[in-house]
N, C-alpha and C positions, 0 to 999 in steps of 0.2 A: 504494500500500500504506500500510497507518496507520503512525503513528507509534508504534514499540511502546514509546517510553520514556513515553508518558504516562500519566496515571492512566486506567483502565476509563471506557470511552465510554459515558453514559446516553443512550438514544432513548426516545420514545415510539410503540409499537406504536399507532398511529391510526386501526384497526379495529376496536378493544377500549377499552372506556375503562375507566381506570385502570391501563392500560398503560405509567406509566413506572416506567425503572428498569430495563428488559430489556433485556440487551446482544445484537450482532446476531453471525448466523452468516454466515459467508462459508465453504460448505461446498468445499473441495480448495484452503484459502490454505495457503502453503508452510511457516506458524507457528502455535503454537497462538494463539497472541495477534493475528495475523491471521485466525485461523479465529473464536475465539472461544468461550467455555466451553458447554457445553450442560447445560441449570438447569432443571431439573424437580422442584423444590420443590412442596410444597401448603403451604407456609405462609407464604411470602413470596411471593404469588399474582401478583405486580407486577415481579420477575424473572424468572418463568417466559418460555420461548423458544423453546419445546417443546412438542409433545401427548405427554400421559401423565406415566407417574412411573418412576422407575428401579426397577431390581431385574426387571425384566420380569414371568412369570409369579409372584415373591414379593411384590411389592408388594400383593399381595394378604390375606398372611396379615400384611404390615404392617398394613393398615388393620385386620382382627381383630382384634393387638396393640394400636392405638392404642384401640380401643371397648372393650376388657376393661380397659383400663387399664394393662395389663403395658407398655406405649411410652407415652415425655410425646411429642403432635406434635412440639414444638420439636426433640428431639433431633438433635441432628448428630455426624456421625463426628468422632469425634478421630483425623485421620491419622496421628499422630506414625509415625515408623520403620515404616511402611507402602508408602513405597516399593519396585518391582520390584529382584528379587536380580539381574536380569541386565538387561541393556538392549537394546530393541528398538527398531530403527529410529533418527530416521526414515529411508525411503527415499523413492526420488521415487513409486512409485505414490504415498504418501501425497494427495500433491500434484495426482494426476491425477481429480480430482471424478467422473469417469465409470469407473474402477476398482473405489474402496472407497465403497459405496452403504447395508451394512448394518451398517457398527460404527464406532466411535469411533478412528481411526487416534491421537490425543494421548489417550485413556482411562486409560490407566494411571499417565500425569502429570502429573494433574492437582493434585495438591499441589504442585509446584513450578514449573506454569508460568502457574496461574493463584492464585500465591501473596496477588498485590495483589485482587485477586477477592474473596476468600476472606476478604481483611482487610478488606474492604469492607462487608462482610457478603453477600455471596453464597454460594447454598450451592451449592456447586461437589461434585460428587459421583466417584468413579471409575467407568468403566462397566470394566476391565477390571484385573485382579490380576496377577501374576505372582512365583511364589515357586519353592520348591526341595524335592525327595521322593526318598525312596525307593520304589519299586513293587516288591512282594513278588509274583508269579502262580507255584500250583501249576503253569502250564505250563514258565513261565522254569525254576521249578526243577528240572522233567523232564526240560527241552534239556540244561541242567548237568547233573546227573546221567548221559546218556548222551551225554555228550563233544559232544553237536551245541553248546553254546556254552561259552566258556570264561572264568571268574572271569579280570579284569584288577588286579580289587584298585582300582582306579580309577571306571570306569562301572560295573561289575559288582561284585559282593563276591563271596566266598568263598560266601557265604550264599545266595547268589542273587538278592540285592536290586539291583532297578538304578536309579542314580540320574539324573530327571528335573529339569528344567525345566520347570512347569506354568504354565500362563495361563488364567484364566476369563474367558469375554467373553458381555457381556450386548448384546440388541441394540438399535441405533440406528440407525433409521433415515431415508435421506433421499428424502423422497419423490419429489421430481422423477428424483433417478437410480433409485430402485426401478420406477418407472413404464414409463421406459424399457427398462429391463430385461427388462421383460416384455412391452414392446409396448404398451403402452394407456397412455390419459392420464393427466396427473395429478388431475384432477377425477374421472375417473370411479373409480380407483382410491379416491381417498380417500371419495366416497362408497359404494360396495361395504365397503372398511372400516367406513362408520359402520356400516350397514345389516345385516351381519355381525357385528358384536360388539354388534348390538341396541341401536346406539345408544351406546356405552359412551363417548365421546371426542365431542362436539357439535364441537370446535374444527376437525375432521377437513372438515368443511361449511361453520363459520361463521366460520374464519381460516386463509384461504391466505394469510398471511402468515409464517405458523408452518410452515416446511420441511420440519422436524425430527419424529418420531415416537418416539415407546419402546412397542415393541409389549410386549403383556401374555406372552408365547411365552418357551421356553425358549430359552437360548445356549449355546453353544460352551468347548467344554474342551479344551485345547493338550498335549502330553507330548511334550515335547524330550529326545531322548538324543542327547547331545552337545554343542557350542558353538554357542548361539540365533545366533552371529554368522553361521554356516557354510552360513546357511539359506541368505541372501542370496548366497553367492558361487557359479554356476553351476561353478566348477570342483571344487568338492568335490562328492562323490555326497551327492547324499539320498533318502533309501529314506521314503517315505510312502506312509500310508494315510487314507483320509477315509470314516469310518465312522459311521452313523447310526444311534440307539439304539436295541437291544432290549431292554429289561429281561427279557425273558423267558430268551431266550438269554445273555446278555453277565451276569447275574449270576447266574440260577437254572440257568444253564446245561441250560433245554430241546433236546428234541433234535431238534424241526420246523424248523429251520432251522439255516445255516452262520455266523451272526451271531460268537459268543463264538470259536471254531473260529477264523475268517479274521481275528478282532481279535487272537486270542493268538499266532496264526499273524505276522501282524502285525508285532505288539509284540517276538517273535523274530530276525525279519528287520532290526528298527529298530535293534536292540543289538548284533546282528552287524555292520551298517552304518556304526554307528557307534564299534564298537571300532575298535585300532588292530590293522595289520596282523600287528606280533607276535605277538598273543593271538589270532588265527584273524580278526579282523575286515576290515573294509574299509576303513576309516578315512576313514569321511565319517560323515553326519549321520543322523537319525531324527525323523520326527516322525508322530503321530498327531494327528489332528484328530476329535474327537467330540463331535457335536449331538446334541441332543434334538430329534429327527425320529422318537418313539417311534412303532411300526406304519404308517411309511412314512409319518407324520406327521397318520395318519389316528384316530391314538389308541390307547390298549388295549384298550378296551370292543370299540369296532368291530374289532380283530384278533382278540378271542375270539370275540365273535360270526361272524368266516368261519372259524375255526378249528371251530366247532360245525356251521355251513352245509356247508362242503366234507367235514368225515368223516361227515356223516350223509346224503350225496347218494348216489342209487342208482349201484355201483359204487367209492364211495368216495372218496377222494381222489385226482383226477387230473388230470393236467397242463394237458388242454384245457379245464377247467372250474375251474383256477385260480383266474386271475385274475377270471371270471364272478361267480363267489359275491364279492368283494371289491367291483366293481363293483354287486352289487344290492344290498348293505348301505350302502357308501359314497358310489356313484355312479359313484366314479374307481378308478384302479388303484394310482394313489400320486400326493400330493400333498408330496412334501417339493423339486419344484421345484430342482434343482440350480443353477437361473441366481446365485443367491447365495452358495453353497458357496464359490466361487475366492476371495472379499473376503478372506477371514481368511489366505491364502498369498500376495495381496499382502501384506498386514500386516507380515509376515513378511518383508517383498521376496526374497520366491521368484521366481525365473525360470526353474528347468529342476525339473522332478519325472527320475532318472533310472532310477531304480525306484520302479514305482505299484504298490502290492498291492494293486488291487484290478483286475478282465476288466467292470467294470461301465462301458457304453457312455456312460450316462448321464452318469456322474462323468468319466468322460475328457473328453469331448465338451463337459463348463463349462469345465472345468479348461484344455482346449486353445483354445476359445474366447476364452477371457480372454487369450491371451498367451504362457501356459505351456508353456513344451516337455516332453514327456512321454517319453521313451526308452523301458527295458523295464517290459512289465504282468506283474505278477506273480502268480501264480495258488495257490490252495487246494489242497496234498498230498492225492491220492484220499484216503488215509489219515483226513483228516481232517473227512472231510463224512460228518454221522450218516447211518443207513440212512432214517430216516424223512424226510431230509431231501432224496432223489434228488427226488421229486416237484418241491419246490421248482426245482431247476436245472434240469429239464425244461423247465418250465411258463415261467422266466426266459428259456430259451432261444429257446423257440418265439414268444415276446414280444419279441423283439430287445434280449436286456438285454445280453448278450453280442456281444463280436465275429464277423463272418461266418466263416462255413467252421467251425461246431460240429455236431459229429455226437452224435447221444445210443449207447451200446451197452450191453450188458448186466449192464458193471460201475459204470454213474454217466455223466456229462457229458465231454465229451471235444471238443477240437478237433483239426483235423486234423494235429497236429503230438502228439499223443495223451495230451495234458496234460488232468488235471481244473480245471475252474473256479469260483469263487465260487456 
């Protein structure tokens, strides 16, 4: 292991000319200074250590900013008092290279642990945030209101505001473990990537020496009710859910699907979880986790487009002809890939999920894979699934999204224990 008391290690990258000055990654070392910063700069091109640029899919309306003028390139963040409100980690997944394959496990400290970096002149950047909210939802405020949760004056208010712990996490990834992950090599992976973003990244082909990726794709948003510490300890309960984005639902609150419904439903459960048991709760922890995997990751265009395909098919919209119309627009039937999902609940060093709200096979099925003990799944109040949205659970069901032994009946989705589901 290096010596971390010395000053930042210069190499020259020897596939690349002009390649010194780039410090190296040792992706799952037990430090960040054994791991090493990850520098995705475009203007000190001789540090860079990495394909791509940070900010993932905004790096984009970066380069915009910088050609209007509105951004000098040079700019760099001034971190002062940017540091995370709470501290996470580390834990030993950190440490285990074949765990956390798409995010930055030291991301969020990177002002303090790669301080001599930084004064070095390396642009050392954050890939993840974490600070502190209040969340206001006309649902929370309805469960108050009819006694289903109760103000503690502490997580909850009077008001109905409940206070989170939040994390933004942009992603990073590594390609030799993403590869893996999936089953296929790392060569043909990173060419697919090139070839796929039309080219966008040449280094993805012409330097496998460079691990490291920042895909252009959106990241991950963390809401902690209760103590970030409590994640980690398998003996307090934690009531999660891992929910993938619908802007349709989850803000416009459309009524073709159970999206915004099983998140507020959710986000319910998390504050109940995480009260203490005086105040009606349970007195463990909550957490949501929400990616931008908008339309199953297959976009918004393409969901309105089977949105128009499926109500305009003779008969209408119907279960067995679902997922069909999705498939001849898209191809597939979703592409958001759960094999990456579990990284961010290592992060976390999660070990036991003991309430999952979510009956989705998929999410379980990474989630347990990775490690995770999973206890009770928790399911969606008949109550709360719109009428236009039975088709949906139907069509999920007959798809095996759900657990075995679901029976459909006359009033919505049911298993045989006669619970509705997601």
């Amino acid at each position: 292991m290096p010596d971390e008391t010395q000053a930042p290690r210069h190499i020259r990258l020897t596939s690349h000319s002009g390649g010194f000055g780039a410090l190296p990654i040792t992706w799952g070392a037990a430090t960040p200074l054994a791991r090493g910063p990850v520098v995705g700069t475009t203007t000190q091109r001789a540090h860079r250590n990495v394909i791509g640029t940070h900010s993932g899919s905004y790096s984009v309306y970066r380069a915009l900013a910088v050609a209007a003028g509105a951004l000098a390139r040079s700019h760099r963040a001034d971190l002062t008092n940017t540091s995370p409100t709470d501290v996470i980690g580390p834990y030993p997944q950190w440490s285990d290279a074949g765990r956390i394959v798409s995010l930055d496990p030291w991301g969020a400290t990177v002002a303090e642990a790669f301080a001599a970096e930084i004064a070095a002149g390396y642009d050392v950047r954050p890939t993840i945030a974490v600070t502190k909210a209040h969340v206001v939802l006309p649902e929370v405020l309805d469960a108050v209101n009819k006694g289903r949760l109760k103000p503690d004056g502490k997580l909850l208010s009077e008001g109905g505001a409940a206070l989170v712990t939040k994390a933004a996490i942009e992603p990073v990834w590594w390609l030799p473990g993403v590869a893996r992950r999936f089953g296929c090599s790392e060569s043909d992976l990173r060419r697919v990537l090139f070839e796929e973003t039309g080219g966008m990244y040449p280094e993805l082909v012409t330097r496998s020496d460079l691990e490291v990726f920042l895909p252009p794709i959106g990241g991950q948003t963390l809401y902690i009710f209760g103590n970030p510490r409590d994640l980690a300890n398998p003996e307090v309960e934690l009531t999660a859910r891992v929910h993938d984005e619908c802007n349709g639902s989850d803000v416009f609150g459309s009524d073709i699907c159970t999206c915004r419904p099983y998140l507020t439903h959710a986000i319910e459960e998390c504050i109940r979880g995480a009260q203490p048991v005086e105040a009606g709760g349970r007195g463990g922890v909550g957490l949501i986790s929400y990616s931008r995997k908008e339309g199953r990751a297959l976009g918004e265009v393409t969901k309105f487009l089977v949105y128009n395909a499926r109500k305009r098919q003779v008969g209408g919209d119907t279960a067995d002809q679902y997922f069909a119309r999705t498939e001849c627009v898209a191809g597939v039937q979703d592409m958001r890939f759960q094999e990456l999902m579990p990284d961010v609940l290592h992060w976390l060093g999660i070990r036991k999920i003991h309430r999952l709200v979510s009956m989705s096979n998929m999410k379980f099925d990474a989630i347990t894979q990775s490690g995770i003990e999973v206890g009770e799944r928790v399911n969606i109040p008949d109550g709360l699934i719109p009428a236009d949205a039975q088709v949906e659970m139907m069509a999920k069901m007959a798809a095996g999204y759900f657990t075995p032994g679901l029976v459909p009946d006359a009033q919505g989705l049911k298993d045989t224990r006669g619970r509705g589901l997601e």
